[in-house]
C-alpha positions in Angstrom: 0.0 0.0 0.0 1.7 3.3 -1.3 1.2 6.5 1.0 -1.5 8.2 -0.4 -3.8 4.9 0.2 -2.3 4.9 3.9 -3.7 8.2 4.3 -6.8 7.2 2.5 -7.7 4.3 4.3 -8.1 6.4 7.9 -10.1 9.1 6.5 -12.9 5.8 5.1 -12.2 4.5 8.3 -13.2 7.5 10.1 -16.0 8.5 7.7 -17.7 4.7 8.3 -17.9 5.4 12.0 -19.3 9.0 12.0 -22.0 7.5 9.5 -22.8 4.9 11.8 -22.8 7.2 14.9 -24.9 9.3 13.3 -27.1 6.6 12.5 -27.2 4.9 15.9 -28.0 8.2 17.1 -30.8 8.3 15.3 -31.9 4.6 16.7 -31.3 5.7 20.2 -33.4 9.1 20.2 -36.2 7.2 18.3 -36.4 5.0 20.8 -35.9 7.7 23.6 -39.1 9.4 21.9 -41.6 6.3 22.1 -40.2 5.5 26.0 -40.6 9.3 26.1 -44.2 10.0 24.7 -45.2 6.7 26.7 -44.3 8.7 30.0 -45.8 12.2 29.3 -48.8 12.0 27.5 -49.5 15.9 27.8 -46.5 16.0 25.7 -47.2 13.7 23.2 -48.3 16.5 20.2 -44.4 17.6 20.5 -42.5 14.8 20.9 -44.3 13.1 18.1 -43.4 16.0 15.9 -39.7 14.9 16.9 -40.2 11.2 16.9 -40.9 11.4 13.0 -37.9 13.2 12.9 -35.9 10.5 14.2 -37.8 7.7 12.6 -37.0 10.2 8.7 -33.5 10.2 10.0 -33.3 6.4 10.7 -34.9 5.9 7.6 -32.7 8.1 5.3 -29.8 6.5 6.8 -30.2 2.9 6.3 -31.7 3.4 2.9 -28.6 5.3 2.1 -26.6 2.7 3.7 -28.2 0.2 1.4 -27.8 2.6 -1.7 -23.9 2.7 -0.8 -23.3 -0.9 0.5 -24.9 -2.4 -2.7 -22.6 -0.5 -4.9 -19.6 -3.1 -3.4 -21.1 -6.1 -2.1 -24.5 -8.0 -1.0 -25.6 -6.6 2.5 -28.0 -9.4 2.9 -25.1 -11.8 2.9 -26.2 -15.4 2.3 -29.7 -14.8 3.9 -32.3 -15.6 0.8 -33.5 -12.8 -0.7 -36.0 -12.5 -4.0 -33.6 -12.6 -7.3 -34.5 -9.5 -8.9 -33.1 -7.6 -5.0 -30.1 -9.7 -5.6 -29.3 -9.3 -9.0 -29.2 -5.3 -7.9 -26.5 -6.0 -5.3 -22.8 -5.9 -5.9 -22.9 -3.7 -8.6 -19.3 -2.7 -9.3 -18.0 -5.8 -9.0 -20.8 -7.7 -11.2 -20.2 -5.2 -14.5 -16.4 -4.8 -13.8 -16.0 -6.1 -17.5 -18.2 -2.8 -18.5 -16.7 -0.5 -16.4 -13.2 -1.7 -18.0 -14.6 -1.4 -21.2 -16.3 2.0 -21.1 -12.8 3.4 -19.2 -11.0 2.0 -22.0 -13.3 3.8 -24.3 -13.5 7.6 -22.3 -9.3 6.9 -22.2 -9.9 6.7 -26.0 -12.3 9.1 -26.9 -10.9 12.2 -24.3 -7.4 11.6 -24.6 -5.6 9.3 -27.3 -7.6 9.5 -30.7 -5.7 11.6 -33.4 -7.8 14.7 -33.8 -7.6 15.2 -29.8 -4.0 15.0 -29.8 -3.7 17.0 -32.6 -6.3 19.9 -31.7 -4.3 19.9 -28.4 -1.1 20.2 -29.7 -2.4 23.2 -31.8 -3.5 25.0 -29.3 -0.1 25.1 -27.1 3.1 25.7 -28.3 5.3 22.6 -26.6 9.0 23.6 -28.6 8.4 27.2 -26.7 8.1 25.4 -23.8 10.7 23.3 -24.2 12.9 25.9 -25.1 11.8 27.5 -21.9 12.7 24.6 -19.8 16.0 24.1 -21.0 16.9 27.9 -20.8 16.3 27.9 -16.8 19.2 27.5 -15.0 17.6 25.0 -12.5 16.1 23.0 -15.1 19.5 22.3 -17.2 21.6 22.0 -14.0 19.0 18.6 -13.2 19.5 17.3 -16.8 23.6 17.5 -16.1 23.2 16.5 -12.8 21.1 13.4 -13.9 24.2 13.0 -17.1 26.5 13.0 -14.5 25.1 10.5 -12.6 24.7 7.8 -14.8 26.9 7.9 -17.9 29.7 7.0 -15.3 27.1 3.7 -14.2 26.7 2.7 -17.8 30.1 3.3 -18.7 30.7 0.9 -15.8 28.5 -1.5 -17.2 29.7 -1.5 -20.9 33.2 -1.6 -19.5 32.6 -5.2 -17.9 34.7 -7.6 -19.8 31.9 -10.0 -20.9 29.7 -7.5 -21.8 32.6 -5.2 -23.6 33.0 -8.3 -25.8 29.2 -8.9 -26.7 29.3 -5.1 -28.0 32.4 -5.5 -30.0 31.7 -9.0 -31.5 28.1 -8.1 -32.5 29.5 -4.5 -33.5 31.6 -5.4 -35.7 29.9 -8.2 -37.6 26.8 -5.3 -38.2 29.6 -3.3 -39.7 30.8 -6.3 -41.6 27.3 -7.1 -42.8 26.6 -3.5 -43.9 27.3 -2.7 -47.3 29.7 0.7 -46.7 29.2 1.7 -50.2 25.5 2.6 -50.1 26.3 5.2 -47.0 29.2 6.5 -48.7 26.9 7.4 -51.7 24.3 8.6 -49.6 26.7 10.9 -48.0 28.5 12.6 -51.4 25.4 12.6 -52.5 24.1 15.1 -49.7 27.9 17.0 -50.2 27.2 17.3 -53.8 23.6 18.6 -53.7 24.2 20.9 -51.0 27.5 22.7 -52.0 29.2 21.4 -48.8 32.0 20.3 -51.0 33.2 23.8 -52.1 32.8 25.2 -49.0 35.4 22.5 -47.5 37.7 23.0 -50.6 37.5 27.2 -50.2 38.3 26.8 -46.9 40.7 24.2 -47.9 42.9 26.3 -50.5 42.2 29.5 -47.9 44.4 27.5 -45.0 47.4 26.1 -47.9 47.4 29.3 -48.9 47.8 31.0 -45.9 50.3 29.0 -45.0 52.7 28.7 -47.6 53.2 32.1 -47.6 53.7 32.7 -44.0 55.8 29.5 -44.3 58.4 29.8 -47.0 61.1 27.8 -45.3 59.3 25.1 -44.6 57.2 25.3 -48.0 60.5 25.1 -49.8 61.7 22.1 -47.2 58.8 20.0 -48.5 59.7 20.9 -52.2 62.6 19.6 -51.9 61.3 16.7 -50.3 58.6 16.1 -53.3 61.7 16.6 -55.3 64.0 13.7 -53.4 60.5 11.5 -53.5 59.9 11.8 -57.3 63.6 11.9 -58.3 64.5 14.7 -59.7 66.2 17.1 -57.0 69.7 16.2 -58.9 68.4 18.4 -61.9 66.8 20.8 -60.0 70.0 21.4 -58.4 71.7 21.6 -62.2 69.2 24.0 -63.1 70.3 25.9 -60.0 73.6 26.1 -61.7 72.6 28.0 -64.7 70.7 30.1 -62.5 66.8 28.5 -62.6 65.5 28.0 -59.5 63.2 25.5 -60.0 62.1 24.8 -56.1 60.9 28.6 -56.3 59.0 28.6 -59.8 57.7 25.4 -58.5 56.4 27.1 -55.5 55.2 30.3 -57.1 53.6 27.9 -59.7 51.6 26.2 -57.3 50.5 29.9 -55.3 49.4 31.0 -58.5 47.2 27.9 -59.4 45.8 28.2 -55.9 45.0 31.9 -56.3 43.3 31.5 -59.2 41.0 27.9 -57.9 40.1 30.8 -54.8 39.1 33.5 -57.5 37.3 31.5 -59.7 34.1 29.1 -58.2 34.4 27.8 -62.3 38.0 26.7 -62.5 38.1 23.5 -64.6 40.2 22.0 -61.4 37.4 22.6 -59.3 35.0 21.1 -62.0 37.4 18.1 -62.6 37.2 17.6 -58.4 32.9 17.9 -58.6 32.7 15.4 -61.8 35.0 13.0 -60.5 32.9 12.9 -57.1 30.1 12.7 -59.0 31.0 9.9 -60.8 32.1 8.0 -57.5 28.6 8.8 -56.0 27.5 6.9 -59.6 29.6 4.0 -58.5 29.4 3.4 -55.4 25.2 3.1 -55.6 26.3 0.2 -57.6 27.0 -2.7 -55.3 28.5 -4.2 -58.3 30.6 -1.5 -59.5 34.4 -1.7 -59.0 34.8 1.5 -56.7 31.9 -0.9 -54.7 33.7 -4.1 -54.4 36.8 -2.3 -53.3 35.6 -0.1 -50.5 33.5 -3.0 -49.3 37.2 -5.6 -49.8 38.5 -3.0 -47.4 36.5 -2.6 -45.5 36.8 -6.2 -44.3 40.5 -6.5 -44.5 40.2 -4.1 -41.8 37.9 -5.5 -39.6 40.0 -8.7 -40.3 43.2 -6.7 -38.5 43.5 -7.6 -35.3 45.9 -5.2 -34.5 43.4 -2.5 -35.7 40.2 -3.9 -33.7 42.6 -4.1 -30.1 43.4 -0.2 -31.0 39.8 1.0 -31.4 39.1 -0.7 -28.4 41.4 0.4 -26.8 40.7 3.9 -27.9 37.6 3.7 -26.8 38.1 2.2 -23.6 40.3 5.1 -23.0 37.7 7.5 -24.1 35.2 6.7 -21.8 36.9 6.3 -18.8 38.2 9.9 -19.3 34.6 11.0 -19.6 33.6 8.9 -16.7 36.5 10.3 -14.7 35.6 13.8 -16.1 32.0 13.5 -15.1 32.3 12.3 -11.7 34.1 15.5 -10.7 32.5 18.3 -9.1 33.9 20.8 -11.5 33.4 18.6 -14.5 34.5 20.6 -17.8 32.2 18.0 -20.0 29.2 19.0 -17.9 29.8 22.5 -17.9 29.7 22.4 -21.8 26.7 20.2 -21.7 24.7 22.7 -19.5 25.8 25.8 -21.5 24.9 23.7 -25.0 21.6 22.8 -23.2 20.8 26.7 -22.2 22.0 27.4 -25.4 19.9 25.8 -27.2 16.7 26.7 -24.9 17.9 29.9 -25.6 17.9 29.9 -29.7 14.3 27.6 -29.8 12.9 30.6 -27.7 14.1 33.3 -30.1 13.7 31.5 -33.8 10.3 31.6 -34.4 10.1 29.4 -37.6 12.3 26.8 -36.0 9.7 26.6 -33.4 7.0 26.0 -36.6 9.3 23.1 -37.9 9.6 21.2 -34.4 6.0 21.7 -33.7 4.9 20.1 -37.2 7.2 17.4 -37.0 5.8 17.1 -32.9 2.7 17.1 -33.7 3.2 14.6 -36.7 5.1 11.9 -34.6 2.7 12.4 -31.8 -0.8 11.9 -34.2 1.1 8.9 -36.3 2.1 7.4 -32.3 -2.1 7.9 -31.1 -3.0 6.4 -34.0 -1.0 3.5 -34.0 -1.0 2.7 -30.6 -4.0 4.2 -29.0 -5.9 0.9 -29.1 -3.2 -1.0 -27.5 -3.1 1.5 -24.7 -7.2 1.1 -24.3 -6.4 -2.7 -24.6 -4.2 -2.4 -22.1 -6.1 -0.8 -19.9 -9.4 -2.9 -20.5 -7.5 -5.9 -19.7 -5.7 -4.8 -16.4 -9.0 -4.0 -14.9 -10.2 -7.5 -16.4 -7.5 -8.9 -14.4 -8.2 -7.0 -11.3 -9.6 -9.1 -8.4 -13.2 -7.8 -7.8 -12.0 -7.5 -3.9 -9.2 -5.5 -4.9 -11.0 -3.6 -7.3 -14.0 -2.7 -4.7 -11.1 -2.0 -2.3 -9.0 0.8 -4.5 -12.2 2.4 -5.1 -13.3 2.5 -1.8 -10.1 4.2 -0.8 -10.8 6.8 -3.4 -14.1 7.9 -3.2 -15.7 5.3 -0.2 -14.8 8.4 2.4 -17.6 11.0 0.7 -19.7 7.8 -0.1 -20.0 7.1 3.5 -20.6 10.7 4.4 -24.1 10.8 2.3 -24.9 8.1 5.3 -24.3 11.1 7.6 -26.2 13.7 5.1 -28.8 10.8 5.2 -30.0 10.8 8.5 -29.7 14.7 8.8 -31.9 15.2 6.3 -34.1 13.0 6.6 -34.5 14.2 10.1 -35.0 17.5 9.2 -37.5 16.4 6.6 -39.2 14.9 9.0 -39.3 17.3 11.5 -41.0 19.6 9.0 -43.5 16.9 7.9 -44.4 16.5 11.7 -44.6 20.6 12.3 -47.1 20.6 9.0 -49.1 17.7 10.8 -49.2 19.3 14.1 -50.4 22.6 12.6 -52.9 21.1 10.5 -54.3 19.1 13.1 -54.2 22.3 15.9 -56.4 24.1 13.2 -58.9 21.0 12.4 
């Protein structure tokens, strides 16, 4: 029994007895009356007016006790009783399947069907006030505080041997089983239709360029490296001779190729880079294609590398516990990024208005496709736990919920029916003083 039935079960306890007080009360001073009327007989006019008081009171009491009592159970016990009295006893527990079915159906109607969920979610905005949440302070400390607290556990978990070698074994034969040269299309083809691909090779030629002119020494250290590599630093140096410095026009060759690729979006180089990534999005959406059957060959020569499986694992054994060991410091510098990122980003959904418009449509999609899919396996659900319930336990969590105010119309009972009948024994004395 959880605490809010504990503190139910004394207030049902205590409205039972005040409704049979009440109505023993009742008893007594009806009783009292006839003894009482018996012994004064010049009285009789007035205490009659109060013995059908009493006897109203007694009356409204036990007929509301019945009303009440047959809701849960059979009062009349196993004493015979004619069958249609019966068959209006136990009431709750005799059309439990109803009950489960018509809750089912109000859970249904009210709160799951699609054009509730949707008429609901258009009339609040929920990424406003999740941007809200996540801007308070408070609110993003808890989420970092609850990061904190168990990425270190399940990096504990992960990090048991057994289970370290599950994730690896089955990780690697998903990889092994996936064909890489689907994703690699998928991905240049998303670089290709959205320029991403001149944006990384502008800033590409903006760094080399950049550099090999605040780095001459060391540009012309790697030229003559490229020129020990291909062979030819032996006639470079006889061109020295005859005063052609090759390494230099080399260099100065190269600056002014890349100054001209940064000037012009249309340099054939550039073209030459976007056809021939083009044509190896072409291939590679061809599981039979050669670029295909390569990547895929490596692919598996690589996962076949023991040497190169121990280092990744490795790697990422050393990975996490850093982040554990970060994380489980008071001044944690992960968790300090996490919670400005997180107020960040409450921040920026509370000011961009038409990123708000875009999370609430696809919100508000998910959550009418999820009510309409599963709304009648919640119902189901629900329909069948209360099938399952046993009809004592059933009788006994509603009593705890509502048995307290049930028992108090016993109380209201025998008030007012003694108060009705008081008044019907004032209009019968008055009526018989004037006859």
């Amino acid at each position: 029994m959880n605490e809010t039935e504990q503190h139910l079960v004394p207030s049902l306890d205590r409205s039972k007895r005040f409704a049979t007080i009440a109505l023993i009360m009742a008893v007594v001073a009806w009783i009292i009356l006839i003894i009482t009327a018996k012994l004064l007989p010049e009285y009789a006019w007035f205490i009659h007016i109060l013995m059908l008081g009493a006897e109203a009171g007694v009356v409204g009491g036990l007929a509301d006790w019945y009303a009440i009592t047959v809701l849960f159970r059979n009062p009349f016990g196993k004493i015979p009783i004619p069958k249609f009295l019966k068959n209006h006893t136990e009431i709750i527990p005799r059309n439990k399947a109803r009950i489960a079915e018509s809750m089912g159906k109000f859970v249904q109607e009210n709160f799951l069907s699609p054009q509730v969920v949707e008429r609901s979610l258009n009339n609040i905005d929920p990424s406003l006030a999740i941007g809200q949440w996540l801007a308070n302070p408070k609110n993003n400390g808890q989420v970092v505080e609850v990061i904190q607290q168990t990425v270190p556990k399940i990096f504990e978990f992960v990090g048991q041997e057994q289970i370290a070698r599950f994730l690896q074994n089955n990780s690697v034969q998903w990889v092994r089983d996936t064909r890489m040269n689907n994703l690699a299309s998928e991905m240049l083809r998303a670089v290709l239709e959205n320029d991403f691909h001149q944006d990384v090779l502008q800033r590409g030629l903006d760094i080399a360029h950049e550099w090999m002119i605040t780095h001459p020494e060391k540009t012309r250290e790697l030229t003559q490296t490229m020129f020990k590599e291909l062979g030819v630093s032996r006639l470079a140096k006889g061109a020295s001779w005859i005063g052609i410095d090759v390494e230099q026009r080399t260099i100065d060759s190269l600056l002014e190729k890349v100054e001209s690729m940064l000037a012009d979006p249309d340099h054939p180089i550039r073209q030459k880079i976007e056809e021939v990534a083009h044509q190896l999005m072409i291939e590679l959406s061809d599981n039979n294609s050669t670029a295909s059957i390569r990547l895929n060959e490596t692919k598996n020569a690589l996962l076949d590398s023991e040497s190169l499986l121990n280092f990744v694992s490795n790697a990422v054994v050393i990975l996490c516990d850093a982040i554990k060991l970060d994380l489980m410091k008071a001044d944690s510098g992960i968790a300090s990024s996490i919670r400005v990122a997180i107020q960040q980003v409450g921040e920026n959904l509370i000011k961009n208005q038409s990123v708000r418009d875009l999370f609430n449509d696809r919100i508000s999609g998910i959550a009418i496709n999820l009510s309409d899919q599963y709304s009648e396996k919640v119902i189901r659900f629900i329909s069948e736990r209360i099938h399952e319930w046993d009809s004592t336990e059933m009788i006994a969590k509603i009593e705890n919920e509502v048995g307290g105010d049930l028992h108090m119309i016993r109380v209201n009972g025998v008030v007012v029916g003694a108060c009705i009948g008081l008044t019907l024994g004032v209009i019968r004395a008055v009526i018989d003083f004037v006859i």
